[in-house]
C-alpha positions as CSV (number, residue, x, y, z in Angstrom):
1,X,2.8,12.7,4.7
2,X,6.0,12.9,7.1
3,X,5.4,9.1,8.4
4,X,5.3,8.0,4.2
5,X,8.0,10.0,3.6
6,X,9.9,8.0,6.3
7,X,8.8,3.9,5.2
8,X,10.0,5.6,1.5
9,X,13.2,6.5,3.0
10,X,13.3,3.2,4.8
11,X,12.5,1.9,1.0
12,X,8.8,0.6,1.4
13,X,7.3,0.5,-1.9
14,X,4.0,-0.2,-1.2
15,X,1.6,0.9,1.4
16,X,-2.3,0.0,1.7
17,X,-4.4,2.6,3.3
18,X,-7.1,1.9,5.3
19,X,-9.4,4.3,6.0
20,X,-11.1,4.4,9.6
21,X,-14.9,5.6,8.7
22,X,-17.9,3.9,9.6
23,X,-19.9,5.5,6.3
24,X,-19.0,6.7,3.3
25,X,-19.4,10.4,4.0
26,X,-18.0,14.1,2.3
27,X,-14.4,13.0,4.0
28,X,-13.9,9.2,2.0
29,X,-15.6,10.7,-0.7
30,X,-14.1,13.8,-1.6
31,X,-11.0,14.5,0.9
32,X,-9.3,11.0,0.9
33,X,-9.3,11.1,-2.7
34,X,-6.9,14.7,-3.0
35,X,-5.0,13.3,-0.4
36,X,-4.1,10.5,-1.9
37,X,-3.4,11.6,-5.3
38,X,-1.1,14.8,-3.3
39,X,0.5,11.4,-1.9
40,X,0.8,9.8,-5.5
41,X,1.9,12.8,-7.0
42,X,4.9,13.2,-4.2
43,X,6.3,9.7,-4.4
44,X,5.5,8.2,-7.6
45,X,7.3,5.5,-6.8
46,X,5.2,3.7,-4.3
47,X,2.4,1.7,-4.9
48,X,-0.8,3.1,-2.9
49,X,-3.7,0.6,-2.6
50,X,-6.5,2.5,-1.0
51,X,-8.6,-0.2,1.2
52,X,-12.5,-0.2,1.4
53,X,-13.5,2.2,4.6
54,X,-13.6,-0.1,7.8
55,X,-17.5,0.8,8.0
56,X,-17.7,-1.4,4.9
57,X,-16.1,-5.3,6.5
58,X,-18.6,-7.5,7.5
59,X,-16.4,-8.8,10.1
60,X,-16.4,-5.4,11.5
61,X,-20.1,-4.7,11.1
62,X,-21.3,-7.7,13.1
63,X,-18.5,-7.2,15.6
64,X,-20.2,-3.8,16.4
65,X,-23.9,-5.4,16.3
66,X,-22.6,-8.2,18.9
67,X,-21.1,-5.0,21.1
68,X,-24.9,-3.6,20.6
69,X,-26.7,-6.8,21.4
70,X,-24.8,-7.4,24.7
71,X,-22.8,-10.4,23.0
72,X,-19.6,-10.8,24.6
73,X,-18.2,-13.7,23.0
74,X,-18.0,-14.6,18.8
75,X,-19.0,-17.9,19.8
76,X,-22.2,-17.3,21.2
């Protein structure tokens, strides 16, 4: 919460979070959630936006099937 606290004191009023999971497991589910609203509840001034997990971009997802398939370029 330290490094919100500073881009509030640097007046960001808006942050997006993007959380770095592959699945949607106990963590995304249940702890991201508590943190969040803690982080809410602290500055209620800022704007949270809390991002679909990384694990869920298609972009991302066929990214790491190229990586698995030996596919070194997005052109191929």
């Amino acid at each position: 919460m330290s490094s919100v606290a500073d881009l509030v004191s640097q007046g960001v009023t808006s942050i997006r979070i993007l959380p770095m999971f592959l699945g949607i497991g106990k963590h995304l589910r249940e702890d991201l959630p508590l943190l969040v609203a803690d982080l809410v509840n602290q500055f209620p001034m800022l704007e949270v936006r809390v991002l679909p997990s990384a694990g869920e971009n298609v972009q991302l997802i066929d990214m790491l099937a190229r990586i698995a398939l030996g596919i070194e370029s997005i052109d191929d």
